[in-house]
C-alpha positions as a printed NumPy array, in Angstrom:
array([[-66.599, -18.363, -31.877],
       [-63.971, -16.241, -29.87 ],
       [-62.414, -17.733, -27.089],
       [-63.571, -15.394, -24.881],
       [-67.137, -16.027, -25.475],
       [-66.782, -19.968, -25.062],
       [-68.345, -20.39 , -21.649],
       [-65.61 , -22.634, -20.847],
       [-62.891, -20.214, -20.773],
       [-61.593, -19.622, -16.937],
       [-60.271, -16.09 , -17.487],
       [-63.763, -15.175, -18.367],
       [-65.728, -16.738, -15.362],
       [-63.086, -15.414, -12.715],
       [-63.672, -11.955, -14.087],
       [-67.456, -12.869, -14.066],
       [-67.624, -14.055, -10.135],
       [-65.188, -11.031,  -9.645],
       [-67.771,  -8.467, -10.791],
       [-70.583,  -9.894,  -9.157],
       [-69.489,  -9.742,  -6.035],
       [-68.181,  -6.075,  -6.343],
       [-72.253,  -6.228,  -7.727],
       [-73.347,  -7.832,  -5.038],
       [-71.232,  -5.817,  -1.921],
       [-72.104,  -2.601,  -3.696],
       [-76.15 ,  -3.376,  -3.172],
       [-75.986,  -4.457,   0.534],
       [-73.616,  -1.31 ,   1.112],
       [-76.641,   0.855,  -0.355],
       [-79.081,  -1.055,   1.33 ],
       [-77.408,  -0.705,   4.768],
       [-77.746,  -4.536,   5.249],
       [-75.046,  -7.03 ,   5.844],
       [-74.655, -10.127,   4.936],
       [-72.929, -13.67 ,   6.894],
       [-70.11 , -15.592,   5.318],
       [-72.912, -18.004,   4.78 ],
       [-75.314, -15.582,   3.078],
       [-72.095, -14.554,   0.877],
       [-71.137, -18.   ,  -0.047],
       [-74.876, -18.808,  -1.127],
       [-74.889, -15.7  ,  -3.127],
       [-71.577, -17.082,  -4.572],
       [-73.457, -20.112,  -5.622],
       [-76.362, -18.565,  -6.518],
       [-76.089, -15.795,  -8.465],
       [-78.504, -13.236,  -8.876],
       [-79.952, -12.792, -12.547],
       [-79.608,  -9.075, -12.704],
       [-75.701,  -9.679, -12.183],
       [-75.427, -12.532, -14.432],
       [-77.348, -10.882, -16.67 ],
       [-74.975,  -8.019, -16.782],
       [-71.617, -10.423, -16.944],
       [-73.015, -12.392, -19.631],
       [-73.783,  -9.376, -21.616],
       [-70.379,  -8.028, -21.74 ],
       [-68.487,  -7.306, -24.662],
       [-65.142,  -8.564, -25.245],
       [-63.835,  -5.306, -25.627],
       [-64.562,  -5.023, -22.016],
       [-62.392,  -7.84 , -20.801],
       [-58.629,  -7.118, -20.535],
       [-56.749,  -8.148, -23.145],
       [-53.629, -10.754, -22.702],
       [-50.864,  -9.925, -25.535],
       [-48.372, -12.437, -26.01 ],
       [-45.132, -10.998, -25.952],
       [-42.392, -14.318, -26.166],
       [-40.738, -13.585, -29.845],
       [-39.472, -16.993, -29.733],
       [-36.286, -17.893, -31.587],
       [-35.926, -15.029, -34.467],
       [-33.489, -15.706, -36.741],
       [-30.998, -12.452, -36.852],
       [-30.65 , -10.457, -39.433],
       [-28.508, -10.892, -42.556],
       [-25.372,  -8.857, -42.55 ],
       [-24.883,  -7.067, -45.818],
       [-21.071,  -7.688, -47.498],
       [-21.004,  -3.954, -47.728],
       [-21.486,  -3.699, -43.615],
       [-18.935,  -6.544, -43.146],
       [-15.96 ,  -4.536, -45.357],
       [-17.162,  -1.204, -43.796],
       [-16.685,  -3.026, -40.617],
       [-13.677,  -4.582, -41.669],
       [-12.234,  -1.251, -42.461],
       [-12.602,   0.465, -39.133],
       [-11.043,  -2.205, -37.223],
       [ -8.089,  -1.963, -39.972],
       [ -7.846,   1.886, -39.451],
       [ -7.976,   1.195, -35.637],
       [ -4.713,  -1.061, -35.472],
       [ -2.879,   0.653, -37.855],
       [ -3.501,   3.725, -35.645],
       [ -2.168,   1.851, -32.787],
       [  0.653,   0.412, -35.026],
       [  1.789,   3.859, -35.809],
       [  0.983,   5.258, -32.201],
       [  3.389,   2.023, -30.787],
       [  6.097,   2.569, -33.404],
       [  6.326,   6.062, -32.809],
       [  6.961,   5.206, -28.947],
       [  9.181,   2.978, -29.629],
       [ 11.457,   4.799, -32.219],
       [ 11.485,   7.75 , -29.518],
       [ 12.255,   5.128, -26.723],
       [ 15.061,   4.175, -28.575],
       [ 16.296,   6.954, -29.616],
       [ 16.388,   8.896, -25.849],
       [ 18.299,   5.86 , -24.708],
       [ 20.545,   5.691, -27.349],
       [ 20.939,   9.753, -27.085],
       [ 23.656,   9.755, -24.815],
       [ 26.052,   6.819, -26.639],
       [ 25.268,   8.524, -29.851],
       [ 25.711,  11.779, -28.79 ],
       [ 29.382,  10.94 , -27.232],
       [ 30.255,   8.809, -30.046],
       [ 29.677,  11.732, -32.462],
       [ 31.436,  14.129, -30.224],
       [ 34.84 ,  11.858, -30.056],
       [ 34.315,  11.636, -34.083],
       [ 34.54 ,  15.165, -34.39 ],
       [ 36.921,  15.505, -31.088],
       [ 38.972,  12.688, -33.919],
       [ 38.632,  14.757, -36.768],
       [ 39.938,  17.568, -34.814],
       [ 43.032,  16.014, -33.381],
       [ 43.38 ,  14.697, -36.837],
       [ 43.457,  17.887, -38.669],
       [ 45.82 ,  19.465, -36.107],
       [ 48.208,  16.539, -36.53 ],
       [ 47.734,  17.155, -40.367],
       [ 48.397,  21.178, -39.776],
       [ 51.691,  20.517, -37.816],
       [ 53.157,  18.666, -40.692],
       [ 52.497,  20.875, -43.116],
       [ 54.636,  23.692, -40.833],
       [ 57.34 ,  24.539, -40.982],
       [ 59.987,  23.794, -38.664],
       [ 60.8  ,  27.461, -38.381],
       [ 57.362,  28.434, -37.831],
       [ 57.395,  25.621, -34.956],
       [ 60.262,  27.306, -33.412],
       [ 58.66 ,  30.44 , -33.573],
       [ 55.932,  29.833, -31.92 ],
       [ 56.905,  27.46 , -29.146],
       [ 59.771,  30.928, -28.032],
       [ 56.621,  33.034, -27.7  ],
       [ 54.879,  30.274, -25.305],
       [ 57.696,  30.042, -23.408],
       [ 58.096,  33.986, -23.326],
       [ 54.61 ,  34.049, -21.829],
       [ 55.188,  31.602, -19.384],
       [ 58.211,  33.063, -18.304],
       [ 55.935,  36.385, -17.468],
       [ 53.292,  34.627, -15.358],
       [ 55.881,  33.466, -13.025],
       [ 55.546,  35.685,  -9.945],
       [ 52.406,  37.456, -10.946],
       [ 50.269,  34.83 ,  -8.196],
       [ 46.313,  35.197,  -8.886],
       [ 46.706,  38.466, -10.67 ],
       [ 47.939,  35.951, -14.023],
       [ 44.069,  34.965, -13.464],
       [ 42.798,  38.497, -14.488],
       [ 44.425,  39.401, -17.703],
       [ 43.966,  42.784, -19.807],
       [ 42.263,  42.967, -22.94 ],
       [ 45.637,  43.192, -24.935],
       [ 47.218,  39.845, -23.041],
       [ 43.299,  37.957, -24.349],
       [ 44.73 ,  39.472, -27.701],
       [ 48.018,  38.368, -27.623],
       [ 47.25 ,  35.16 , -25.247],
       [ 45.347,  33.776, -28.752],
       [ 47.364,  34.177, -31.469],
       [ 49.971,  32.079, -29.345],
       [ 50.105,  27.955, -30.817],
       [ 47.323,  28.728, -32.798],
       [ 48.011,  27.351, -36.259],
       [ 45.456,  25.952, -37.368],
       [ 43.709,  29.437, -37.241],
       [ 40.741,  27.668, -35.2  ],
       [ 42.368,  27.847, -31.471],
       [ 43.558,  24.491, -30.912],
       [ 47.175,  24.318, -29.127],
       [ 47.626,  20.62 , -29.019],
       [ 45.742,  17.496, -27.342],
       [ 45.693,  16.065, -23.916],
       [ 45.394,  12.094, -23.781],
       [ 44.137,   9.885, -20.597],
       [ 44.842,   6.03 , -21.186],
       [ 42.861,   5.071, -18.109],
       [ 39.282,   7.19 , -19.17 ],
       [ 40.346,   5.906, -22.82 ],
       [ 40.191,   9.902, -24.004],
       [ 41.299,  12.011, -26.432],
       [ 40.563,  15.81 , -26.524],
       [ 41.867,  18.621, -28.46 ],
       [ 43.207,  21.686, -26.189],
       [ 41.451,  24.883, -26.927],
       [ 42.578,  28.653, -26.213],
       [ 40.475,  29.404, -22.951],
       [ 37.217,  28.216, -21.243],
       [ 34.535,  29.292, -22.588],
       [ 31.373,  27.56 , -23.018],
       [ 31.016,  26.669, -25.889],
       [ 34.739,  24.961, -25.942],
       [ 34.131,  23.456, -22.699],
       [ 30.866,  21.454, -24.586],
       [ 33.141,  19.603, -26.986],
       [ 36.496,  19.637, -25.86 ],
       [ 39.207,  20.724, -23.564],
       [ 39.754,  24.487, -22.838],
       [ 43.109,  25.696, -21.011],
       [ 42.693,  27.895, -18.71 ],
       [ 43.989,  31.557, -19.383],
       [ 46.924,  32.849, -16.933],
       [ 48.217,  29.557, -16.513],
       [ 51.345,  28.21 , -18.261],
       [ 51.623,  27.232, -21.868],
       [ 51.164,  22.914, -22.201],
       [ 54.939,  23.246, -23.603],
       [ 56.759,  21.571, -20.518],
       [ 59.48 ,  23.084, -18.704],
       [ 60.609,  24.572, -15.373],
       [ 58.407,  27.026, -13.213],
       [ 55.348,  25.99 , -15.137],
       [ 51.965,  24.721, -14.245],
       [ 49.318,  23.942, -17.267],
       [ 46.012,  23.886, -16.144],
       [ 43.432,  22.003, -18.312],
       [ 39.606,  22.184, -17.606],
       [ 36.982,  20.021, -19.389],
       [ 33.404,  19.08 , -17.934],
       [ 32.101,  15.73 , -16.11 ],
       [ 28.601,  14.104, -16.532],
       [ 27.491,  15.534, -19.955],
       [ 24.564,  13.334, -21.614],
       [ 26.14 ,  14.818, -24.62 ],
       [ 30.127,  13.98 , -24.048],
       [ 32.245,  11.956, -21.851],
       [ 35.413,  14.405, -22.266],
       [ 36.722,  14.337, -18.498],
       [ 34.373,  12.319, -17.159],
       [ 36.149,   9.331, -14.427],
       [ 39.235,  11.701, -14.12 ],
       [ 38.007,  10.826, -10.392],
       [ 39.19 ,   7.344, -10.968],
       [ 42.892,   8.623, -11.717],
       [ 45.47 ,   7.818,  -9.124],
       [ 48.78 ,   8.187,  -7.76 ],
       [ 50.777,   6.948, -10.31 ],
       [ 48.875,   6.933, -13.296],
       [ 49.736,   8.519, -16.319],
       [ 48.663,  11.154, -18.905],
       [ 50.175,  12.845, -22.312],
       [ 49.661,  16.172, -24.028],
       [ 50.801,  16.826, -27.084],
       [ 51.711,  20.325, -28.544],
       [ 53.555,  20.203, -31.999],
       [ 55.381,  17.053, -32.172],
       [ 56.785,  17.14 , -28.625],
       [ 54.669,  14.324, -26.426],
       [ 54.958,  15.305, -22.725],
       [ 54.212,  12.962, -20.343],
       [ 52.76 ,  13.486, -16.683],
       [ 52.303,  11.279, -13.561],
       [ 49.927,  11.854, -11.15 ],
       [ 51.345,  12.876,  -7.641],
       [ 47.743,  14.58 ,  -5.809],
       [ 44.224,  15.042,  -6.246],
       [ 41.823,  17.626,  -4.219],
       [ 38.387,  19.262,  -4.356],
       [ 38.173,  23.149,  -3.682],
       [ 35.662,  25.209,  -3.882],
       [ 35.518,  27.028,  -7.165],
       [ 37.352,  30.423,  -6.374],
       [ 40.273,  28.67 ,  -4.339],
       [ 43.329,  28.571,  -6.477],
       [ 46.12 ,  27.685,  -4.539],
       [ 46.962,  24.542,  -5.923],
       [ 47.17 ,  25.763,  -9.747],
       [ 50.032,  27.521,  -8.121],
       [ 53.09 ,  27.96 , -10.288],
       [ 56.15 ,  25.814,  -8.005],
       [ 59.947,  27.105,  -8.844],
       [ 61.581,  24.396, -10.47 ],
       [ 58.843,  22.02 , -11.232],
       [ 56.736,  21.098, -14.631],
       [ 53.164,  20.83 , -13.999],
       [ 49.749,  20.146, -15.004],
       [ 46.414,  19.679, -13.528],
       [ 43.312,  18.726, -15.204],
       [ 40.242,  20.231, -13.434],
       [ 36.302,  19.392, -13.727],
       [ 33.23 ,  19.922, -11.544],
       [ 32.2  ,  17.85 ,  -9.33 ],
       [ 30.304,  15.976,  -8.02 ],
       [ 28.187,  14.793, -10.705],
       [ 24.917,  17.335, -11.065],
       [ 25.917,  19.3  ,  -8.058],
       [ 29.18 ,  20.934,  -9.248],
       [ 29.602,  22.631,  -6.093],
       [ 33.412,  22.19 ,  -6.144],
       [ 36.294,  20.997,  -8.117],
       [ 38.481,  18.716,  -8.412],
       [ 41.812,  19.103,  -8.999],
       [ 44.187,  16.196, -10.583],
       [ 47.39 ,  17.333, -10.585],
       [ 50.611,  15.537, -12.328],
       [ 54.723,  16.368, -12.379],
       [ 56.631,  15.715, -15.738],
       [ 58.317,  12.291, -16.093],
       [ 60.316,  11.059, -19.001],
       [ 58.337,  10.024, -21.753],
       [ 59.008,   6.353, -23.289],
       [ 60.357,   6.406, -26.903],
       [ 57.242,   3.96 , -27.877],
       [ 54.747,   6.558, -26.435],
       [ 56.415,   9.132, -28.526],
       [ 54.923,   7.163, -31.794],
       [ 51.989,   5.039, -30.717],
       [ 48.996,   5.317, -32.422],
       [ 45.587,   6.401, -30.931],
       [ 42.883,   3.582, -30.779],
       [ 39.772,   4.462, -29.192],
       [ 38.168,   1.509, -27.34 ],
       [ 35.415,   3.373, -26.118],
       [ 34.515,   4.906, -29.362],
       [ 34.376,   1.669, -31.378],
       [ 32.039,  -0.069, -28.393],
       [ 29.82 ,   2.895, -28.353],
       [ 29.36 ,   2.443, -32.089],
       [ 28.741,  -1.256, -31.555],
       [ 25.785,  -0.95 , -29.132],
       [ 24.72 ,   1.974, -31.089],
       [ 24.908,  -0.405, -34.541],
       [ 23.059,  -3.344, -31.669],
       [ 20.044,  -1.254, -30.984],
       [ 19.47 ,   0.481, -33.784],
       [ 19.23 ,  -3.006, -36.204],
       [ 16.99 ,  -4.435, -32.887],
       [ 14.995,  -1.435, -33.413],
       [ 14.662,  -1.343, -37.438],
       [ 13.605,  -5.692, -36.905],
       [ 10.905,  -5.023, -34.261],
       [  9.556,  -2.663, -36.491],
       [  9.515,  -5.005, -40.145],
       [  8.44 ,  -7.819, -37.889],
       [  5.134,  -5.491, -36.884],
       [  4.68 ,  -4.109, -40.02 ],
       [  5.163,  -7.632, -42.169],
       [  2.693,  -9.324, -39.397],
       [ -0.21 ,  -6.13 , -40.32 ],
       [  0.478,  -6.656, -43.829],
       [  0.071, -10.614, -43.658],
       [ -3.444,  -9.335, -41.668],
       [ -4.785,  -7.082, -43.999],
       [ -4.22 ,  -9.431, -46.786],
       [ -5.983, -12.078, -44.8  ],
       [ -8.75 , -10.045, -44.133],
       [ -9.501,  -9.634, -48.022],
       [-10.158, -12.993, -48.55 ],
       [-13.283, -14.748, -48.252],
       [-13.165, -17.225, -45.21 ],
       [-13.289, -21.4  , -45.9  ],
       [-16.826, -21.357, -44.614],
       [-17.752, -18.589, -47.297],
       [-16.083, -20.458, -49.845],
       [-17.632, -23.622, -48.908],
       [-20.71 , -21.966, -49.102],
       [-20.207, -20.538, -52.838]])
C-alpha cells in the first residue's frame, strides 16, 4: 500500500476536508441558500456521500506531490592527481609572474636612485682619465713647445685688454686662432681647475659649448688665458644641479678666503676668493679685465632648476705653497660615491638570490608528495 492511500495519512484527509468544503460552498452558492456556522460545522462532521465519494476516489496522481530535497552529507568529489599538478602549476606560473613583475621594480628602483651617484662617479672617472692624459701629454712636450705656446696665450691676452665687451664677440678667424692656442693634446683641453672645498677636479675646455659644459669645465671665449699674470681675468663656467655630474655644483658654499688651483702645463696657480655676486645672465661687468690684477672667476647658474641668474665667484692670485705645487689628487667624493654605489648594488643582487632561492626551495616542495599522502601510501 502507498502511503497516500493509508487512511491514516494527515496530508491526505486535510486535502480531503479541504475539497469538500470548496464542494460543499460551491452547491449552496448555486443553490442561492446559505448556510450558519452551525449548519457548516455539522456539514464538517458530517460529510455528504457524494463528496466523500469523490475524495475517496481520487487518484494519487491528483494529490500534490512532496519531493524531498535535503542531500544530506555528500561526500565531495575525488580530486584527480592530474587536477591537483594542473592546479599546482597555475599557482606556480602566478608567483613567478609576480616574482619577475617585483624584481623588475625593484632592479629599476634601484637603479633610478642609484642613477645620479653612478652617473657622477662615471663622469669624475672619465673627468680622471682626462686630467690624467693631459698630465701624461705635458710630459711628453717639449719644453720648447711649452714655451711656445704659453707666448701665444699671453699674446692674446695682451690683445683683449682694452677691447671691454667687444672681447665677448669675436670674429670667425679669432674662434680659429682662439683654439689652436694650449691645445696639445689635439682634443681642446688647456689645463684643469681644482676646488678643495667641493672636493673637484675638472679639465678646462676651449669654450662653452654644450656639450663641454655636460662633462667638464669650458672657459669662456674673450676672456684671458688661465696662464696668470697682470691685466688678466680667466673666466671659467661649468653647470650646477646636473643628475648626471656634480662639476660646479656647492661653488655657492665658497667663501672669502677660500682657495682654488688651475693648472696649465706644469705651472699651478693658485687663487683666493675675495667676492661673490649673482647677475643676470647678460651683465658682465664683473668679468671685467682690472689693470694690474690676476684674476679668475668661476661662474654657474643659479639657483638650482631656475637658472635665472648667475653667480659669479671671483678670486685674486696669491702665492702658491711649494707642497701644493706637487700634491697628489685624491678624490674623496669619488671613492664614497663608489662605496654606496658597491652598498646598494650587493643589497640589491642579495634581495634578489634571497627571493629567487626561497621560490626555488617552493617549487621543489611543491613536487613532493605531502606526509599525509605518504602516510597514506
Amino acid at each position: 500500500m502507498k502511503i497516500w492511500d493509508a487512511p491514516w495519512c494527515p496530508a491526505r484527509k486535510a486535502i480531503m476536508l479541504t475539497r469538500q468544503k470548496s464542494a460543499v460552498g460551491r452547491a449552496r452558492a448555486r443553490s442561492g441558500k446559505t448556510c450558519s456556522r452551525g449548519d457548516a460545522r455539522q456539514m464538517n462532521e458530517q460529510p455528504n456521500d457524494a463528496t466523500t465519494h469523490t475524495t475517496q476516489n481520487m487518484g494519487l496522481d491528483e494529490l500534490p506531490q512532496f519531493v524531498d530535497t535535503s542531500q544530506g552529507d555528500v561526500p565531495p568529489e575525488p580530486v584527480s592527481p592530474e587536477a591537483k599538478a594542473a592546479a599546482k602549476r597555475r599557482s606556480n606560473r602566478q608567483f613567478i609572474a609576480i616574482l619577475v613583475a617585483m624584481s623588475v621594480m625593484l632592479v629599476v628602483g634601484v637603479g633610478l636612485i642609484l642613477y645620479p651617484t653612478v652617473a657622477d662617479a662615471w663622469n669624475r672617472h672619465v673627468a680622471s682619465r682626462a686630467v690624467a692624459g693631459y698630465v701624461e701629454q705635458v710630459a711628453d712636450t717639449s719644453k720648447e713647445d711649452r714655451e711656445a705656446q704659453l707666448a701665444r696665450a699671453r699674446e692674446y691676452n695682451e690683445s683683449l685688454v682694452g677691447r671691454g665687451v667687444t672681447r665677448f664677440l669675436p670674429t670667425e678667424e679669432e674662434k680659429k686662432e682662439y683654439n689652436a692656442i694650449l691645445d696639445i693634446t689635439g682634443t681642446g683641453i688647456m689645463g684643469y681647475v681644482t676646488i678643495p672645498k667641493i672636493d673637484a677636479r675638472l679639465p678646462i675646455y676651449h669654450g662653452t659649448d654644450e656639450t663641454v659644459l655636460q662633462i667638464a669645465s669650458g672657459h669662456m671665449e674673450g676672456s684671458s688665458f688661465p696662464i696668470g699674470g697682470e691685466s688678466t681675468h680667466a673666466v671659467l663656467t661649468g653647470h650646477t644641479g646636473l643628475p648626471s655630474a656634480m662639476l660646479f655644483t656647492g661653488i655657492d658654499t665658497l667663501e672669502k678666503g677660500d682657495t682654488f688651483t688651475v693648472t696649465v702645463y706644469d705651472d699651478v696657480l693658485t687663487y683666493e676668493v675675495e667676492e661673490t655676486h649673482v647677475v643676470l645672465p647678460d651683465n658682465v661687468k664683473n668679468l671685467e679685465i682690472q689693470e694690474g690684477r690676476d684674476l679668475v672667476s668661476l661662474v654657474t647658474c643659479t639657483p638650482y632648476g631656475v637658472n635665472s641668474h648667475r653667480l659669479i665667484v671671483t678670486g685674486t692670485r696669491i702665492p702658491t705653497p711649494e707642497e701644493a705645487k706637487h700634491a697628489t689628487y685624491e678624490n674623496k667624493a669619488l671613492k664614497q660615491d663608489m662605496l654606496i654605489t658597491v652598498i646598494i648594488t650587493v643589497a640589491t643582487i642579495a634581495a634578489l638570490v634571497t627571493v629567487f632561492t626561497v621560490q626555488r626551495r617552493r617549487l621543489r616542495g611543491a613536487g613532493k608528495p605531502s606526509h599525509h599522502a605518504r602516510g597514506r601510501h
